[in-house]
C-alpha positions as CSV (number, residue, x, y, z in Angstrom):
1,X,41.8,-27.8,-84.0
2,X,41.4,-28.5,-87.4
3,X,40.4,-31.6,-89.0
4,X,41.3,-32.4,-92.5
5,X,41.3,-35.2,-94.7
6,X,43.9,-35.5,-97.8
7,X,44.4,-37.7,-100.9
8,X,42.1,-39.6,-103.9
9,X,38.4,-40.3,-103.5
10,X,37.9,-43.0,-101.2
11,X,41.4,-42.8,-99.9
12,X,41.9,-40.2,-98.4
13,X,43.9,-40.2,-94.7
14,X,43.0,-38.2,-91.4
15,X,45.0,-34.9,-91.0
16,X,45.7,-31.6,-88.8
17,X,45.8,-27.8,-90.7
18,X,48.6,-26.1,-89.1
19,X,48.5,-23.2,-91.0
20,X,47.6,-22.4,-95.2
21,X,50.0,-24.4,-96.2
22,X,50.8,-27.5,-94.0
23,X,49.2,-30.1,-92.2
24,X,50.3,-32.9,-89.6
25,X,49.3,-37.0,-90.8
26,X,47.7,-38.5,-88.2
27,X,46.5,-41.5,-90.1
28,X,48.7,-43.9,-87.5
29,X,46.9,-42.6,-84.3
30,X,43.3,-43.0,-85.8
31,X,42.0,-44.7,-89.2
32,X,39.4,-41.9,-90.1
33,X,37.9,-39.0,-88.4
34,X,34.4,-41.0,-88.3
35,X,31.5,-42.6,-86.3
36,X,33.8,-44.2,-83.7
37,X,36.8,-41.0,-83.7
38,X,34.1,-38.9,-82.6
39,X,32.5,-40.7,-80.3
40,X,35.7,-42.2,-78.1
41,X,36.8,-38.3,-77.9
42,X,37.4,-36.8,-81.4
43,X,39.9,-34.0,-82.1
44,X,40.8,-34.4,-77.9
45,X,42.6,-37.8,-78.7
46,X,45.1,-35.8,-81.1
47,X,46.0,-33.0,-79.0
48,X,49.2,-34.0,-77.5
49,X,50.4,-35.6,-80.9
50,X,49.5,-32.7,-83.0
51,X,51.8,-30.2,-80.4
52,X,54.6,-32.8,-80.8
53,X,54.7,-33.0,-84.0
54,X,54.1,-29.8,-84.7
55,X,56.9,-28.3,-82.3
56,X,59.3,-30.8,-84.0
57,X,58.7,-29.8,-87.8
58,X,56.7,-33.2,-88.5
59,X,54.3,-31.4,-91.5
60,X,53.8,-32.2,-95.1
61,X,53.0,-29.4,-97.5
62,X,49.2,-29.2,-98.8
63,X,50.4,-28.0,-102.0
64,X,48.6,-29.9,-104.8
65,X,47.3,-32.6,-102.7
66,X,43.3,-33.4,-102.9
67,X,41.4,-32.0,-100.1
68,X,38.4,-34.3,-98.8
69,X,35.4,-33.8,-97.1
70,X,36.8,-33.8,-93.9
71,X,34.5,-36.6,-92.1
72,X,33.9,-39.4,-93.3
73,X,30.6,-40.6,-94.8
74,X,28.4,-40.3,-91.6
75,X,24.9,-42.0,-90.8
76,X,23.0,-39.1,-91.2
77,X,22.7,-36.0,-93.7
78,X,19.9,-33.8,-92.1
79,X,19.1,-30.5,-93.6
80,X,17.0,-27.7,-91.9
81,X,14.7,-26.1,-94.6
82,X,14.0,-21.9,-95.0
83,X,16.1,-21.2,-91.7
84,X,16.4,-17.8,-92.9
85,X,13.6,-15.1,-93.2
86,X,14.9,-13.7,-95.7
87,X,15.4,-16.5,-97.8
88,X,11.9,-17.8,-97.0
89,X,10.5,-14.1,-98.3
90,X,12.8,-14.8,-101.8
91,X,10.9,-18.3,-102.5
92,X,7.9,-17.0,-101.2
93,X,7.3,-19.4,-98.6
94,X,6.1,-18.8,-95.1
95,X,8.3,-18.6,-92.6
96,X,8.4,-21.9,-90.1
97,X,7.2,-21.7,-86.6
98,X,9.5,-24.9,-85.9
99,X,12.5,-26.0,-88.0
100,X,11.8,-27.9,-91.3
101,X,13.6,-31.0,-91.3
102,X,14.7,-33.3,-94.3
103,X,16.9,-35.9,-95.4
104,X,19.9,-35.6,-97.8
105,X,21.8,-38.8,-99.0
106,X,24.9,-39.2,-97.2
107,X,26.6,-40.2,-100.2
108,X,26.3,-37.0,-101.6
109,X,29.4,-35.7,-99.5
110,X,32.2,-34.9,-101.7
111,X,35.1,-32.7,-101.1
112,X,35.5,-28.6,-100.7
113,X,37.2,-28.4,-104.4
114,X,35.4,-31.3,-105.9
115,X,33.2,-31.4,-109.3
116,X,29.5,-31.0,-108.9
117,X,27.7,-32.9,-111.3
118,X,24.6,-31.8,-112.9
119,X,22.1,-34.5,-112.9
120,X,20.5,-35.8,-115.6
121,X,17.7,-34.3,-116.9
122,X,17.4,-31.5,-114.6
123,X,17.5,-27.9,-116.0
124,X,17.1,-26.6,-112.4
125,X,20.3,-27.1,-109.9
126,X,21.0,-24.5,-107.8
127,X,23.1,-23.7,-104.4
128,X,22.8,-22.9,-101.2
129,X,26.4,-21.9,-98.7
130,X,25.5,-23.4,-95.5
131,X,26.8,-23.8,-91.9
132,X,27.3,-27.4,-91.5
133,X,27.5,-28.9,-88.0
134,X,29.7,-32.3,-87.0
135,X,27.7,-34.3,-83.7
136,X,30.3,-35.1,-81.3
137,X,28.9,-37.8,-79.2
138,X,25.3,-40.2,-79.3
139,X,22.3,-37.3,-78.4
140,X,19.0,-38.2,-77.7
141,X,16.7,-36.9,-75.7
142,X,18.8,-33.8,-75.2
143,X,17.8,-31.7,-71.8
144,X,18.2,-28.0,-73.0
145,X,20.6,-26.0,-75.4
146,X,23.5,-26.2,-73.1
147,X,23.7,-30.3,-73.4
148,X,22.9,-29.6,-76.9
149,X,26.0,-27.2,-77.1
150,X,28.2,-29.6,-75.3
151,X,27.1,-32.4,-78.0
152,X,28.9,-30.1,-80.7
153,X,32.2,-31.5,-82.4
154,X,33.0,-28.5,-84.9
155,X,31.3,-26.6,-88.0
156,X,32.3,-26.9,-91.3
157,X,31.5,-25.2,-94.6
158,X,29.0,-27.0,-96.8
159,X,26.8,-25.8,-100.0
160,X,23.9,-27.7,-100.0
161,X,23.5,-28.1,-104.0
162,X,19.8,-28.3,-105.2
163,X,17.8,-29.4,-108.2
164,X,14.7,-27.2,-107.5
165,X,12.3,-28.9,-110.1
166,X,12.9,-32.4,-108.2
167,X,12.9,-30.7,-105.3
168,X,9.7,-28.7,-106.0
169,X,7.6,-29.9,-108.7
170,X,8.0,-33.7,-108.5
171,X,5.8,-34.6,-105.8
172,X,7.3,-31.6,-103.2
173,X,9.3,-34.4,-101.7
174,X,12.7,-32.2,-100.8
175,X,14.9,-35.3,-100.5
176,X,14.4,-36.1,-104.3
177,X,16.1,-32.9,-105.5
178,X,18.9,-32.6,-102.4
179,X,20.8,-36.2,-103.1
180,X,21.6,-36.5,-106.3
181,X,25.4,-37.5,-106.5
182,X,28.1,-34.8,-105.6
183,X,25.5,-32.5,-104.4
184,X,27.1,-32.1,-101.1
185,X,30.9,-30.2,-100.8
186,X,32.4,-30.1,-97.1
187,X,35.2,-28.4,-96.3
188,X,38.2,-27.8,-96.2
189,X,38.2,-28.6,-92.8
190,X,36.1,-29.3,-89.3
191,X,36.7,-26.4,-87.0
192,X,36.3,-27.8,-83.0
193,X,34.2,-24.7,-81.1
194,X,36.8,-23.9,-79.2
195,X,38.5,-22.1,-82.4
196,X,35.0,-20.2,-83.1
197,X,34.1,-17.2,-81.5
198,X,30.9,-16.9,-81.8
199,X,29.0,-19.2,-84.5
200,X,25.7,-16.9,-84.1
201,X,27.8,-14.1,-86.1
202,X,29.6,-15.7,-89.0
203,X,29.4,-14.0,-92.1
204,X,29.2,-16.0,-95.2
205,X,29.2,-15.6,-99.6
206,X,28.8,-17.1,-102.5
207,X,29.7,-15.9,-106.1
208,X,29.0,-18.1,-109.1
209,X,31.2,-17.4,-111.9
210,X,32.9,-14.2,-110.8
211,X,29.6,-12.6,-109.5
212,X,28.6,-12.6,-105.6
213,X,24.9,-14.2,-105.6
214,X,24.6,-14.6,-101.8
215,X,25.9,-12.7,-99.0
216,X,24.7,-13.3,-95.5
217,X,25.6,-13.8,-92.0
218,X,24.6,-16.7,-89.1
219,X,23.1,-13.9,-87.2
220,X,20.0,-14.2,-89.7
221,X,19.2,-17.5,-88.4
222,X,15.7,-18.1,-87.2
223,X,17.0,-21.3,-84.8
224,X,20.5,-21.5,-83.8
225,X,22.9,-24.4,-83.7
226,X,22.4,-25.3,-80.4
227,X,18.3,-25.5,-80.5
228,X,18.5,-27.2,-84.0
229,X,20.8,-30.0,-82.1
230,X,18.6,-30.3,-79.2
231,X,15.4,-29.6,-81.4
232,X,16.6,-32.8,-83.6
233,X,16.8,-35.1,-80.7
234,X,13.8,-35.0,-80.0
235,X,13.0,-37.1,-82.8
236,X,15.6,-39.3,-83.5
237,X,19.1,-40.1,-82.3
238,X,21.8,-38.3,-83.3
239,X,24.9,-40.5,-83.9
240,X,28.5,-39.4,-83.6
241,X,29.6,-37.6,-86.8
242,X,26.5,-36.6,-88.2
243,X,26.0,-33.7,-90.5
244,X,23.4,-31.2,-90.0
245,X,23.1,-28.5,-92.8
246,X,21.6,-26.1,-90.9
247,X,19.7,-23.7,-93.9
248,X,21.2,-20.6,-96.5
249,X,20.7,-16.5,-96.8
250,X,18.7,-15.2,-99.4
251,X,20.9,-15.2,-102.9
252,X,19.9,-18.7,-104.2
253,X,19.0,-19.0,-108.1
254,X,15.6,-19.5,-107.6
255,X,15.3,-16.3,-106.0
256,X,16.2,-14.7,-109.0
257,X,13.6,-13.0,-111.4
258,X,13.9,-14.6,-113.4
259,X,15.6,-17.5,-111.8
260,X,19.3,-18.3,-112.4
261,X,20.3,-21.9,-112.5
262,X,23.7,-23.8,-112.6
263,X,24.9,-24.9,-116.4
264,X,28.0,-27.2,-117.1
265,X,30.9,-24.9,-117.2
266,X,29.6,-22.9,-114.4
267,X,32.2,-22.2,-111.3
268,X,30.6,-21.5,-107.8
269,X,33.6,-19.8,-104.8
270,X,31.9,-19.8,-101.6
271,X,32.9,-19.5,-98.2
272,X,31.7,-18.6,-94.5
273,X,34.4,-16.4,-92.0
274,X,36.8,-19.0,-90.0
275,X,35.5,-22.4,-91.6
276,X,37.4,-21.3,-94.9
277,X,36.5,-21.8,-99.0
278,X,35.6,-23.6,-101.7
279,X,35.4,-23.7,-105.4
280,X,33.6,-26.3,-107.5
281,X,33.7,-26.3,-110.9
282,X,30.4,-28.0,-112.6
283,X,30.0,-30.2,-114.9
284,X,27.2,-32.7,-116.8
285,X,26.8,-36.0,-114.6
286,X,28.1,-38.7,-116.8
């Protein structure tokens, strides 16, 4: 299944993709695909409705509608840090024995086509395509990997926008230069596992203005999904809905030499196989 969620900022209404083109409203079975949808079943509570209406023609057409991030603000942003060698090698950092974990404000989520805004002051924003993953139910204290697997609601796409002098060179607190507003697009949609093959082998891209800056694949990951979840639990409780960025492939701007950094005007296109694309056009915070 996939979950969706369509209309203006801050009002936007639960949905079903059926196909490119069309979706299924579901807004009158559930108010928002959030904390409480995914922990009294999630995307199982719509199966039977979606077939229905699907069978009988009951779509509307996407065409020119405003795509949201496709859960709702959720209680936690957590990011895993340099989960790629090769991306480790580029900034010239070591590579982690255990997963690096930070914080990212939740309110950074903004939709797939959204503007990102560069903050003020910084000369230094950057991005990062990610695999994002959705918590399905409350985990903590996970037993193994397989729990952990079980715990999974769906993947999304997610480019985990960065202001690298914040990040870096203000104190090396990460969490200062990953939540400024807008740096966070989801989307288009959360894809349930059951419609992923295999989410160890996803290739994923990212061109900024016409040219590709990252290309890379989830195979390059030093700790999978499923040890990340459990790994996290370990240390704090993992509520339903939660958003794990789980790290990027080598390609960011900072990697560059010299380094290569977002300006107002700037378009990024990015997008990881089966979870789908987004462009965001950037622009000076106001």
């Amino acid at each position: 299944m996939y979950l969706m969620r369509i209309g203006p900022a801050g009002q936007e209404k639960p949905a079903v993709r059926v196909d490119d083109t069309t979706y299924v409203d579901v807004s009158d079975l559930v108010t928002d695909f959030d904390e409480r949808f995914f922990g009294d079943g999630g995307p199982s509570l719509l199966t039977d409705a979606v077939a229905e209406r699907t069978a009988s023609g009951a779509t509307t057409a996407l065409d020119g509608q405003r795509v949201g991030a496709p859960i709702a603000r959720p209680h936690q942003l957590l990011c895993i840090g340099l989960n790629y060698r090769d991306h480790a090698a580029e900034t010239g950092q070591a590579v982690p024995d255990e997963p690096i974990v930070f914080n990212k404000a939740p309110n950074t989520l903004i939709g797939p086509n959204d503007t990102v805004h560069i903050p003020r002051g910084s000369t230094k924003s950057d991005w990062e395509v990610e695999l994002g993953v959705v918590i399905g139910r409350r985990c903590r204290y996970l037993a193994d990997e397989a729990e952990a697997r079980d715990a999974i609601a769906g993947y999304v796409l997610v480019n985990d926008v960065s202001e690298r002098e914040f990040q870096l060179e203000r104190g090396g607190q990460w969490v200062k230069g990953k939540s400024a507003e807008t740096f966070n697009p989801c989307g288009p949609y959360l894809v349930t596992p059951d419609e992923i093959g295999d989410v160890g082998a996803l290739g994923m891209w990212l061109d900024v203005n016409g040219v590709r800056r990252q290309t890379g694949s989830t195979a390059t990951m030093l700790f999978g999904v499923a040890h990340l979840v459990h790994y996290l639990s370990q240390f704090m409780v993992l509520e339903p809905g939660d958003l794990i960025n789980t790290g990027t492939p080598p390609g960011v701007g900072m990697g560059f030499n010299p380094p290569v950094f977002l300006r107002p005007g700037d378009v990024m296109e990015l997008g990881i196989d089966g979870l789908g694309g987004q462009r965001q056009e950037v622009a000076a915070a106001p």
